[in-house]
Structure formats: structure tokens, C-alpha cells
N, C-alpha and C positions, 0 to 999 in steps of 0.2 A: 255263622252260628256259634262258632268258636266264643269271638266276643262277648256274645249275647252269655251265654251259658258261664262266662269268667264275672261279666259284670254283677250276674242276677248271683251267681256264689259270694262275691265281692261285698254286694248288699248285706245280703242272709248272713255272712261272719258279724259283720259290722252294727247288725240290732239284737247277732246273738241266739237267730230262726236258725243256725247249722248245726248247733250242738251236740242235737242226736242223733243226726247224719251224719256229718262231716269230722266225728271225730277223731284224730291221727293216731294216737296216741289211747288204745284203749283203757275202758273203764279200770277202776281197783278190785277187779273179780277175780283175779289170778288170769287175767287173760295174754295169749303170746302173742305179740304181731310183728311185722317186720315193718321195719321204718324207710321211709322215701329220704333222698338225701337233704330236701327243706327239714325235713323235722330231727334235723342232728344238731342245725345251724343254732345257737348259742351260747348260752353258759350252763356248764351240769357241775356239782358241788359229789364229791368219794361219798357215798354212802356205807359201802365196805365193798373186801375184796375176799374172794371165797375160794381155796386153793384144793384141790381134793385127789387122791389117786384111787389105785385100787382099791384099798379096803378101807377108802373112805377119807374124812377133811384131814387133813395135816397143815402144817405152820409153813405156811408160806415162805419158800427161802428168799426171799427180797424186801419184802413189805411186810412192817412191823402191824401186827393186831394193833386197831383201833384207830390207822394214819387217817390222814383227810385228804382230801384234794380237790385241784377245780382243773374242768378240760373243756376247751374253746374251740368252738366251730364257726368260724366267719366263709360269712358267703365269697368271699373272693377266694376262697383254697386255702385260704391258713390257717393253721390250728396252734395249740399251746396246751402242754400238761404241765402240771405240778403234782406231787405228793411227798407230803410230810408226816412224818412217825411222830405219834407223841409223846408227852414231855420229852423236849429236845432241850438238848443242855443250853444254857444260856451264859454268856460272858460280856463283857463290854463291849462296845461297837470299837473296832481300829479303827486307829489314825487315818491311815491310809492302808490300800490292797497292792501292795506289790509283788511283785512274780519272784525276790529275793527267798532263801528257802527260810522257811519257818521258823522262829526261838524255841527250843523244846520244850517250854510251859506252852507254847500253841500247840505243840504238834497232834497231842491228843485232841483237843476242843477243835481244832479243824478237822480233824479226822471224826469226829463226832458230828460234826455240822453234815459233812460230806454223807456219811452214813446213812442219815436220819432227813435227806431231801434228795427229791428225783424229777427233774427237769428235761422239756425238751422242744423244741420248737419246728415247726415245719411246713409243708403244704399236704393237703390231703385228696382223697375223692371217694366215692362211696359207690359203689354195684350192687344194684339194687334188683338186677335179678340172682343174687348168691346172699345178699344182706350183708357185705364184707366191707368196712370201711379199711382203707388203708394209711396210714401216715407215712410221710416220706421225711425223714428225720433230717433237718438241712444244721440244728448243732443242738448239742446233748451236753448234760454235766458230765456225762460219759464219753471221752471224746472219739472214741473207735464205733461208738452208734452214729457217727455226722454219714448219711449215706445210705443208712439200712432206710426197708420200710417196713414198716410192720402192720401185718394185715387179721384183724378179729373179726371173728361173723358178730352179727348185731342185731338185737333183738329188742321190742319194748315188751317189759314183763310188770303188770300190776303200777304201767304206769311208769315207768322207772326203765331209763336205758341201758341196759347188759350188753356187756363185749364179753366174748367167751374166748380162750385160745386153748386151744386140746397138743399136746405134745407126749412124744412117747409112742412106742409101739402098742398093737391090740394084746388088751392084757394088763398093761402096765403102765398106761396111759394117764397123765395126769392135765386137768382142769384147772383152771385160773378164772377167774369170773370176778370181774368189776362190773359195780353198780354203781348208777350214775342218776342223781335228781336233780334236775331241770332248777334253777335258779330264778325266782321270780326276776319280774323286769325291777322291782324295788331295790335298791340297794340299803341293806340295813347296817 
């Protein structure tokens, strides 16, 4: 029966009859739902990131207002983030990268590159009775993150996928909230 009920669904996507049933990722009504781990699986582009404590939003101490980002969910376990702050300074492309320490007309402009980009690569997996995806950080531009993981509950809100992470005591408790839109399959 199994079959039967995957094929006859398998159909129904495929002419487009699922729409109003089957679908993952609720409507633009302000609606909350929590996501299965298929519907994490591909590309999501920073929409913004929303930092708040007690008495309310405050400047995120990491992440500059107005950065972008793109975060990759592949079906075999591995993921990828980016985020980059804008207007990020720009200077010529080096020669070469070598690991030699810096000329001090670089020291700032790398120090400025480094600031203003947040990288990290890894495997993941998603619990889907808590809504908690996890990354397991396997190397960071940050190199003392190679080993953490890091774990957000996850929500889709108005269509759009939200990682929450709550830190701090009750009381004094502060909020981090990334939003995440799904990246068509078009690459433009």
C-alpha cells in the first residue's frame, strides 16, 4: 500500500493536483510550521538577521545590518554558510596567498576582509521531533569553531525559513533570528 499511496502522491506533485494539500512549507498568512528534514534540503539566500534582548532589538554584536548570505543543505549531510556585511572594502586581487605575515599597507584591508565575511562548512542533521537542525562545524574562518556544533530550533514563518538561537538567563535573555528564502532552482 505504501507504494501505491508514494506513486499516486508522486503523480499529484507532478500535474500539480498537491498544491493544496500537500503543501510543506505554508502559505504567506503569517503561518508557523515546523519543517521535515527534506524541506531544508537546498539553497536559502540571508534575508536578515534579527538580534533582540530584554527590552527589545539591539545591534547584533557579530553581524553587520543589511549583510547577505547563502546556506546549503545537501541531501547527503553537508552543509555550507556564508555571510557577508556590506560595502566591504575592496582592493586589488594578490599575486599570490601566502601564509608569510602581511606588509602593513595589507594589514588593515585583510583585517577588514576577515571582519566583514563569515564562513563555514560541515555535515548536518535535523530532529524533527524538537525542529532543531544541527551543524557539525568540520573548518570555519574561525579556526577554534573546526569541531563545535551548533544547534537552532527551526521554523518556516510566512514561507520563509527561521533558525532561532535564545542565549542568556530568564530575564536577560537574548534572541538571534536568521531568515532564510529558498533560492529558486533558476540561477540568475
Amino acid at each position: 500500500m505504501r507504494t501505491v499511496r508514494s506513486g499516486i502522491l508522486g503523480l499529484m506533485i507532478s500535474i500539480g493536483l498537491c498544491a493544496p494539500l500537500c503543501r510543506a512549507v505554508p502559505a504567506d498568512r503569517g503561518d508557523i510550521a515546523h519543517p521535515t528534514r527534506q524541506d531544508l534540503i537546498g539553497v536559502w539566500r540571508l534575508v536578515r538577521i534579527e538580534y533582540s534582548g530584554p527590552r527589545g532589538p539591539i545591534v547584533d554584536p557579530f553581524y553587520q545590518d543589511g549583510s547577505t548570505g547563502i546556506i546549503i543543505y545537501e541531501s547527503s549531510g553537508w552543509m555550507s554558510v556564508h555571510i557577508v556585511a556590506p560595502d566591504r572594502r575592496v582592493w586589488e586581487i594578490p599575486a599570490s596567498r601566502s601564509s608569510t605575515p602581511a606588509m602593513p599597507q595589507d594589514m588593515s584591508l585583510k583585517a577588514a576582509a576577515f571582519d566583514t565575511y563569515y564562513t563555514y562548512f560541515g555535515t548536518w542533521d535535523f530532529d524533527e521531533a524538537t525542529s532543531v537542525v544541527t551543524h557539525h562545524v568540520k573548518s570555519s574562518l574561525i579556526p577554534a569553531e573546526t569541531g563545535l556544533n551548533y544547534a537552532q530550533e527551526t521554523t518556516f514563518e510566512n514561507g520563509r525559513l527561521v533558525f532561532t538561537v535564545r542565549s542568556g538567563s530568564k530575564g536577560q535573555e537574548t534572541v538571534r533570528r536568521k531568515i532564510w528564502q529558498r533560492v529558486s532552482d533558476q540561477v540568475k
